[in-house]
N, C-alpha and C positions, 0 to 999 in steps of 0.2 A: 552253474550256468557259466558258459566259457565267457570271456571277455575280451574284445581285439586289443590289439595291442594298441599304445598311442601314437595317435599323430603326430611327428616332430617332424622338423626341418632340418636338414643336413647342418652342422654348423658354423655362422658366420654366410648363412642366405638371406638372400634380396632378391626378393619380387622383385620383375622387373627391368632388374639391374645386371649388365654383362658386366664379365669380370673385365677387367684391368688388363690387357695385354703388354702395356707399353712400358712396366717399371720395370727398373732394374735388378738382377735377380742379385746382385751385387750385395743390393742394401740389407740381404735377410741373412746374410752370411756371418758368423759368428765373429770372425775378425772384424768387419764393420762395427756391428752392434758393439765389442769393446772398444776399439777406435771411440765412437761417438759417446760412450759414458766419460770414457779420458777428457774428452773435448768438451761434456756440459760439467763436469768435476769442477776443470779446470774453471771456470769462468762461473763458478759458484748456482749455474744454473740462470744469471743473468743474462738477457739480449747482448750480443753485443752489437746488432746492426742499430735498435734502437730508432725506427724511422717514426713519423709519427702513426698513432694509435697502437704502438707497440704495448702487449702486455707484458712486457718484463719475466715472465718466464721463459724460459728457453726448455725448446722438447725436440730441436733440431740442430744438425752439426752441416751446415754448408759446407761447400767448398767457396772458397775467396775465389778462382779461378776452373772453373768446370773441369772436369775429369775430362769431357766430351772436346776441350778446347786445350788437354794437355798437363792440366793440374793434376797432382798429386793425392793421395790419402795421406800425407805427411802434415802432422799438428799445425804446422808454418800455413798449409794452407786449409785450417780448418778453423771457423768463429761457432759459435755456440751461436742461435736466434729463436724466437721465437718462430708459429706458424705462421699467423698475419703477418711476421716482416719477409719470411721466406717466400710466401706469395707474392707478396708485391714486390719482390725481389725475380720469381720464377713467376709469371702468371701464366706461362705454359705449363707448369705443373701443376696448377691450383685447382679446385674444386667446377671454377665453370668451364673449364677445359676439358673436363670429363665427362660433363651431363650431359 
């Protein structure tokens, strides 16, 4: 007896949910992503914005002075932070900016 095939979803789908137009194609590029290991290495993977409710891990490489405003991909202008401090840092780029 034949059997269909399975139903899957393409992967990394959401019901629902439109894709992301607005990021930077910037951030997926291989030079970035080493850049930003250099930069949480560096800083042992601690915050270093550190504002309150900060959870001390860092899984983001800021820039101290926006790209968009003239800054650099140069270390000098890059801190290691957490997500919560990078939101409340960006809250145009944060999660209810998108919903």
């Amino acid at each position: 007896m034949p059997t269909r095939p399975p139903l899957h979803q393409p992967f990394a789908h959401r019901p629902g949910k439109t894709p992301r137009r607005d990021w930077d194609p910037f951030y997926h590029t291989t030079a970035w992503q080493k850049t930003r290991a250099r930069v949480l290495k560096r800083t042992g993977y601690r915050c270093e914005i550190a504002s309150p409710g900060c959870i001390v891990l860092a899984t983001t490489a800021d820039h101290i002075r926006a790209r968009t405003a003239g800054g650099s991909d140069d270390d000098s202008n890059l801190r290691a932070c957490c997500a919560p401090c990078h939101n409340r840092r960006h809250p145009e780029k944060g999660r209810a900016a998108r919903d």
